[in-house]
N, C-alpha and C positions, 0 to 999 in steps of 0.2 A: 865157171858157169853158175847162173843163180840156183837156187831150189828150187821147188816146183810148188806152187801154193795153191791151197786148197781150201776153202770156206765155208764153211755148214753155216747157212741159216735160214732164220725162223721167226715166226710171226710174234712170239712171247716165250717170256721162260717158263721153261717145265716140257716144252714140245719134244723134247728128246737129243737137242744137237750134239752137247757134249757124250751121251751117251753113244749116237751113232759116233763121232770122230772116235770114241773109245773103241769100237765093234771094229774102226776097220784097222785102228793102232796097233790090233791082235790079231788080223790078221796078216798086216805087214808084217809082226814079231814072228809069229809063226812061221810065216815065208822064209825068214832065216835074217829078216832085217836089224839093224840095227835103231832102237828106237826109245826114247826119251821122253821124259812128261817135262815140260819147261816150269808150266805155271797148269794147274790143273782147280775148279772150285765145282766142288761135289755141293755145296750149299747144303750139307748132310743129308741128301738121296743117297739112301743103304745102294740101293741098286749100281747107282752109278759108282761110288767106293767099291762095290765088292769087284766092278769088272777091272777098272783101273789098278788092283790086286795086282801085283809078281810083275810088272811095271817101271822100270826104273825113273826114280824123281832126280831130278834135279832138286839139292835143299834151296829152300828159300832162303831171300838175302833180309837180315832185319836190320831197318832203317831207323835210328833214333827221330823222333820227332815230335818238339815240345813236350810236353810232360807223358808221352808215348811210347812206344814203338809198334813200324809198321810191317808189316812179312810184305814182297815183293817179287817177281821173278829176278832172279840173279842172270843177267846178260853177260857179264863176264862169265861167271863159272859155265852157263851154255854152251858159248863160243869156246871153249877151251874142252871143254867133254866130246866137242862136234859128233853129233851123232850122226846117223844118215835121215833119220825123222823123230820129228820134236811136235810135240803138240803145245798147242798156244790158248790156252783159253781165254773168251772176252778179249774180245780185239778192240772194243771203245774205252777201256776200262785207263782211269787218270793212273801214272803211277803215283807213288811217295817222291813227296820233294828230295833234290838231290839226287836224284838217279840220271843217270846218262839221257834220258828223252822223260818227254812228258807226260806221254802215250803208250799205249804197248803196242799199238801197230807200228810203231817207228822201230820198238826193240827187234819186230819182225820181222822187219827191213831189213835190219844189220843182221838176221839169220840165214835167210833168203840171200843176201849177199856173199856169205860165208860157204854157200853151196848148200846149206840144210836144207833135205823140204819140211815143210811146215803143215799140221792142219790145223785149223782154229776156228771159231766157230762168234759167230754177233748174232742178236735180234735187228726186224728193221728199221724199230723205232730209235737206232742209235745212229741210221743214217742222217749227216746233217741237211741234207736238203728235203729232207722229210719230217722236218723239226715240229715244223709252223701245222702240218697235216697231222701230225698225230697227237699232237697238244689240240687241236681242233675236234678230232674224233672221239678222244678217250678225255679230254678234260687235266690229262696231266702232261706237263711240261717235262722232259727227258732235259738232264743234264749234262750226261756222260754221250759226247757226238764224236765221232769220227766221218771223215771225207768219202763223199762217195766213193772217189777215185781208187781207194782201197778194194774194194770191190773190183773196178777195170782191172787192178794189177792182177789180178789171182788168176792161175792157169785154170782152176775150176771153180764155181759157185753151186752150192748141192743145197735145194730148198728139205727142209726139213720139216713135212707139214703133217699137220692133225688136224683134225674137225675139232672147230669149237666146242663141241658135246663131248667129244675125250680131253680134250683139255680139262675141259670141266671137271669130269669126273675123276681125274687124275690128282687135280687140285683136292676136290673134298674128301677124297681119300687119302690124302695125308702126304704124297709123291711129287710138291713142287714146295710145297713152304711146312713148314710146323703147325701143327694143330689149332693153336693161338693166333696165328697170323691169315687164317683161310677166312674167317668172316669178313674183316676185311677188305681182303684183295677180292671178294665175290663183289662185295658193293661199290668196289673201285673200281681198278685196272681192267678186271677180269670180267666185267658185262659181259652178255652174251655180244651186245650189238656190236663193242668196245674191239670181241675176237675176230667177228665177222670181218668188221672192215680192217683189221690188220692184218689179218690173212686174204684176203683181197689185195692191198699194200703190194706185201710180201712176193706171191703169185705175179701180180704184177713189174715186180720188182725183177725176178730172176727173167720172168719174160723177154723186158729191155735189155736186159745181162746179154744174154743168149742171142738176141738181134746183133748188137753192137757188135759184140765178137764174131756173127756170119759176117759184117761188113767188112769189117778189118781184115778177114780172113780172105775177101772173096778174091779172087784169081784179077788183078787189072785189066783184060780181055774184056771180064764178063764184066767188069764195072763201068767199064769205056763202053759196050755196046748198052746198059741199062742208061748211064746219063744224056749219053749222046747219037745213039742208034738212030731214035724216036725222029718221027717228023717232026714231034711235039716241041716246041721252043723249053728246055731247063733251066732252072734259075743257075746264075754261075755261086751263088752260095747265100748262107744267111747271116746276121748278125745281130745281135739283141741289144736294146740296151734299157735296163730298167732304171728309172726314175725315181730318189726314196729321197725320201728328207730323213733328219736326226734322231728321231722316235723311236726308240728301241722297237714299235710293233711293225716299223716296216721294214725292216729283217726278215718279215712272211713275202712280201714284193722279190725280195733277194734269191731265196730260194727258192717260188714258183719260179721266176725266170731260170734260174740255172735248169730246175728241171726242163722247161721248156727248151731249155737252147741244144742238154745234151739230146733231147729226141729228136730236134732238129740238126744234129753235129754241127752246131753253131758257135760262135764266139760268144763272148757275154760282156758288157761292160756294164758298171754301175756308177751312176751320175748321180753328185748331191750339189746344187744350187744354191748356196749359202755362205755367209762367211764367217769361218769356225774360228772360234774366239770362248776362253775360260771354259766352261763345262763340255760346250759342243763339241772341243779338241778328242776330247775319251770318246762321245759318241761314232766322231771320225773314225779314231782309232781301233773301234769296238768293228766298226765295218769293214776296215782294214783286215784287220782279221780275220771276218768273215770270207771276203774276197778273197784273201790267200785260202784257206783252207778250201772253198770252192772253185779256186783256178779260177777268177774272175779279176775283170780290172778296175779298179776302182779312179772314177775320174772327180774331184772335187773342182767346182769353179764359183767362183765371185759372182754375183750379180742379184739384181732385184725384180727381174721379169726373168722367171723361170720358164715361161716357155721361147722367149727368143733366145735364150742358153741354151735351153735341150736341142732346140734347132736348129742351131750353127752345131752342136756337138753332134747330133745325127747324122747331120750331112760332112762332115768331117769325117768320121766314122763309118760311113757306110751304112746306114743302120738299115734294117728291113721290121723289125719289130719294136715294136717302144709297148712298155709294161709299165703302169702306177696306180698306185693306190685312188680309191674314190675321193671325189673334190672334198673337201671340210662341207658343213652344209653353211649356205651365205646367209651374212645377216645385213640392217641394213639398206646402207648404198651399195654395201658389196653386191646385193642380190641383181642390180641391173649389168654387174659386169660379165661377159662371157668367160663361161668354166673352164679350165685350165685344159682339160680333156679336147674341147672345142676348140680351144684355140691351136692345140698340137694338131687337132685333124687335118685344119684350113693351113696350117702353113708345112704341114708334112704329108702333101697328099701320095706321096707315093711309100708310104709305111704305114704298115697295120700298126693302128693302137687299141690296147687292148685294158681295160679297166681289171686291175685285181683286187674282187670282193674279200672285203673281213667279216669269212662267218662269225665271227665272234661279238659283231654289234647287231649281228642281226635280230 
């Protein structure tokens, strides 16, 4: 039987997650359980070192690399210590090359498979379909993403939240980075407007959590009388499919859809009209990518009239929603052509099309 997993998260760091996943490590210890630190980063918060105190570690595994070396949670040694609970911190967190997975939600996996339970704790800026939105809000681009889906698997999601005014003040008192480092993160990351809406995110994030799992959970009776009780005619289901060309910035097309599709427990596909040749091949590749780690399908097709493509693929497809970036602006004889938007309308009139604005030219 798997473990049972458990997720602390939080709008930014310093909100406290590691420390609550510590409060309740001790109280499971005390309970009489048996319990483990995997990979544990105090970031040198006294507070949070002193409670992780009398604790048992797992030692870290050092990984030679180029003129280095890197400390890493040790997955073997783990799995071999099997405890009854292990704490995993930084679930988006890359490992060191040469390690068994790339990720540490993957080494989480193989815990969780092993019968451990686990708690572990992310911010929500390291979810990937929130990439494009919080590089939009705060001005900086997160590099370090993990899959939503990591989230869906967790028996529980526990928001971790503080008011942007105690984060604050937490910060300039010295309790989320070094003294040196707080001017800084005030003028950057750490806006006040910067907390607000990623605790908004956040908030909203465990929201969706917490829906998805009453659906999944809800009794077939009651879901059979909610779709089809009604006099009301329901849709027999949806399907998305978004539209992107090779442009590394419409990767934001990518993941508003996915968000889109899981509120609508939808399918997603993702359509590029092109013909990938020398540099474009990585671009492909690059979305490839992306569509795996989103659970999404990536459809590549030939052609020089992208919208009679999108619309033989829609209607193939089933599509109910079509999502794409705004027209280029025309120059030009281009300007007496009808916009690509238009022309999907008229020939897919029974799918919403839906333009996805880039704040970021605005």
């Amino acid at each position: 039987m798997a473990g049972h997993y458990k997720i602390f998260l939080g709008m930014a760091a310093g909100v406290g997650k590691t420390y609550r996943m510590l409060q309740e490590a001790r109280t499971e210890a005390d309970a009489g359980r048996d319990v483990v630190i995997g990979l544990l980063e105090t970031h040198g918060r006294e507070a949070t070192a002193a409670l992780a105190e009398g604790l048992e570690r797992v030692p870290r595994r050092r990984v030679p690399y180029r003129s280095t070396t890197l400390e890493d949670m040790d997955l073997p040694g783990l799995l071999r210590r099997s405890p009854e609970l292990c704490l995993i911190d930084e679930l988006a967190h890359t490992n060191a090359p040469g390690l068994e997975h790339a990720k540490r939600y993957e080494d989480v996996a193989d815990v969780l498979a092993a019968g451990i339970d686990v708690l572990s704790t992310v911010n929500v800026q390291h979810l990937e379909s929130l990439n494009d939105q919080v590089a939009e809000l705060t001005g900086v681009r997160v590099r370090e993403t993990m899959p939503d889906a990591v989230l869906n698997t967790a028996d529980e999601v526990v928001l971790v939240d503080l008011t942007p005014d105690d984060l604050l003040d937490r910060l300039r008192d010295g309790k989320v980075y070094p003294p040196a480092r707080v001017p800084a993160a005030l003028n950057g990351f750490f806006r006040m407007e910067n907390l607000q809406a990623l605790r908004e995110v956040a908030l909203r994030q465990v929201a969706e959590e917490v829906e998805a799992k009453r659906l999944v959970r809800e009794p077939l009776a009651v879901r059979e009388e909610r779709l089809f009780g009604s006099a009301e005619p329901q849709p027999i289901g949806e399907r998305l499919l978004a539209l992107v060309g090779l442009d590394e910035r419409d990767e934001r097309i990518v993941r508003r859809a996915w968000r889109s599709a899981q509120r609508l427990s939808a399918e997603l596909d993702i359509l590029v009209v092109q013909a990938p040749s020398g540099a474009e091949r990585e671009r492909v590749e690059a979305l490839r990518r992306l569509a795996s780690v989103l659970g999404a399908h990536l459809i590549v097709e030939e052609g020089s009239d992208a919208a009679a493509v999108t619309a033989r693929v829609a209607r193939e497809r089933g599509t109910t929603y079509l999502l794409l970036g705004p027209p280029p602006p025309r120059r030009g004889l281009g300007r007496l052509a009808e916009p690509l938007p238009i022309r999907l309308v008229r020939a897919l009139p029974q799918v919403d099309v839906r333009i996805v604005a880039d704040r970021r030219r605005s």
